[in-house]
N, C-alpha and C positions, 0 to 999 in steps of 0.2 A: 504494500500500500504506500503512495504518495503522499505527501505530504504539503499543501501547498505552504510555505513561508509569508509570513507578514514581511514582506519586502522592505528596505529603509526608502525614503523619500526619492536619496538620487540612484539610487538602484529602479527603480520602478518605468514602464512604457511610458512613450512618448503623450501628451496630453491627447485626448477620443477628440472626435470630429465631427462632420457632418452627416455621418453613419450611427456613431450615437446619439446627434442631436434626433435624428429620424426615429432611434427604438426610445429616446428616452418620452417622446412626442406620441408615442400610441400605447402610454401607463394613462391607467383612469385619474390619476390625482394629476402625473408630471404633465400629463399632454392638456391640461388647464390652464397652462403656465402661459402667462404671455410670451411674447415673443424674449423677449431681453431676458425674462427672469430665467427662461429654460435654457437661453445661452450663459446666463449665470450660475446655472446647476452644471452645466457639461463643461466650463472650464474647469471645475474641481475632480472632473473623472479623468482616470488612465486604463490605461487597455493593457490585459492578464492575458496570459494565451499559457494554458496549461494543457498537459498530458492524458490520455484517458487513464482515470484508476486514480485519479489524486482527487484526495479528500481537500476537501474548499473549507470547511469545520467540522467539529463534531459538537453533539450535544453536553452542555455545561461550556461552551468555549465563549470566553467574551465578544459581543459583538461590536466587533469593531468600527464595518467595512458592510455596504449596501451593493449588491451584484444583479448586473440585468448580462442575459446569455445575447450575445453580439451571433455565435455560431455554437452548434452542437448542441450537446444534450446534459442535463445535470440532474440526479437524482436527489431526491429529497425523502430522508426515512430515518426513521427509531429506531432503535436495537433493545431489545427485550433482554431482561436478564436470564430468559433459559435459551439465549441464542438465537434465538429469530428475530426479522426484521419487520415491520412495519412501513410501507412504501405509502409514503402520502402523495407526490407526483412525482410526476416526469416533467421537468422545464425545458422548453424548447425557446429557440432565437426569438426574442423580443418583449420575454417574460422576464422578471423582475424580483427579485428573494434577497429576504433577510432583512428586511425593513421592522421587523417585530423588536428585535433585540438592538438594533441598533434606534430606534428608538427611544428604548425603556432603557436601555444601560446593562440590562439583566444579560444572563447565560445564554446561551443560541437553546433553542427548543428542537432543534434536529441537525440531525446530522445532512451534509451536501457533499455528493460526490462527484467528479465528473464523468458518464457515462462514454464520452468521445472525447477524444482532443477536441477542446474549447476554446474559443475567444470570449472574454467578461470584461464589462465596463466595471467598474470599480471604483465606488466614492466612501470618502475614510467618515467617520464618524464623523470630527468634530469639523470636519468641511461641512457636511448635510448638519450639523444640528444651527453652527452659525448662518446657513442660508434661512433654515426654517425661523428662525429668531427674528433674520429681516424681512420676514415675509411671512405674516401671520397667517394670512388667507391660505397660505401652504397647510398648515397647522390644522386648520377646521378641515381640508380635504383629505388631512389624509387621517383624521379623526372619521371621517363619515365613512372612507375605506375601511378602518380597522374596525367599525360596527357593522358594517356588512357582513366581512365573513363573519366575526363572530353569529349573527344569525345565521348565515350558513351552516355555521359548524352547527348551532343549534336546533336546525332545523335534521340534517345527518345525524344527530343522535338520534332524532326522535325517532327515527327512520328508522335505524338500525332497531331502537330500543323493539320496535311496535311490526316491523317486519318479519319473517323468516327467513335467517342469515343466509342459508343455501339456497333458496331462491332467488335471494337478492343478488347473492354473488353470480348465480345462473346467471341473472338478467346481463350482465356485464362480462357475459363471454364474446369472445370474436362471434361475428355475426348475428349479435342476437338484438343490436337496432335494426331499422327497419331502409337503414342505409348505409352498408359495411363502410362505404366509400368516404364517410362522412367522419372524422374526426368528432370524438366525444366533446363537449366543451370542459373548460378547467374544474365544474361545480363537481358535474357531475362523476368524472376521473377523481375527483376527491372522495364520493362515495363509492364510487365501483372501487377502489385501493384498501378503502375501510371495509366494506362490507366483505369481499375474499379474504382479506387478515383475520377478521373478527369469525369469518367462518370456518377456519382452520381445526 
């Protein structure tokens, strides 16, 4: 296993461009941004290009650093203490993680691995918390994201709670929408991950 390193400042990629101004522009909070303010978010970000198999964090790790996947794939999941894993998504280019802990200051709540060689845009903490400071309106948006999902989640418990596990995980076998072709949306990958775990 990889390991990815906290890089020092002049070790780190050359400052992201207008390829992350574009992924940072289609996040439900960042892509709100006026024009200037999301050019003021992307001068704070650098560009990671890691190996597949390298852990990006693990669970209890300080969060430091906010990551959106530029390319490839990146796993997101728990480790149980009798050895099995808990796979909450699969992130793919133009999706955004780890905004949780790097807001609260607390420990990462999951582990992230890189599935493929990756490119990550990468903003440090106390860059994104100093923007958010000068930009309150940032604050209430991404206050109203972080109570979304948590309905979400809330609503995925009740789901599981009141469902039958084996069915449900049924329901979320290859082929079993009613359009193979159709990629699942992010909600629902969060339930189909829960409910085959939980039905194990």
């Amino acid at each position: 296993m990889v390991v990815s390193p906290s890089l020092p400042q002049s070790a780190r990629r050359p400052r992201a461009g207008s390829a992350e101004l574009a992924l940072l522009r289609g996040h439900p909070v960042f892509g709100a941004l006026e024009p200037g303010q999301l050019e003021q978010l992307v001068s704070y970000a650098r560009t990671r290009r890691v190996a597949a198999g390298t852990t990006l964090f693990s669970k209890g790790d300080p969060g430091t650093e906010l990551f959106a996947v530029s390319s490839g794939t990146v796993k997101i999941s728990v480790p149980a203490p009798d050895g099995r894993e808990a796979m909450f998504n699969l992130l793919h280019p133009g999706e955004i993680f780890g905004e949780i802990a790097l807001l609260d200051g607390r420990p990462r709540t999951a582990d992230a691995m890189a599935m493929t060689d990756c490119e990550l845009t990468v903003i440090e903490r106390r860059d994104f918390l100093a923007f958010v400071h000068s930009e309150p309106n940032v604050a209430l948006q991404l206050i109203a994201l972080l109570c979304e999902r948590l309905r979400i989640a809330s609503e995925h418990y009740e789901e599981l709670v009141f469902l039958d596990l084996p069915r449900a995980a049924a329901g979320c076998a290859p082929g079993a929408s009613e359009d193979p072709g159709t990629p699942l949306p992010r909600s629902a990958r969060w339930r189909c991950a829960a409910a085959r775990t939980a039905a194990r």
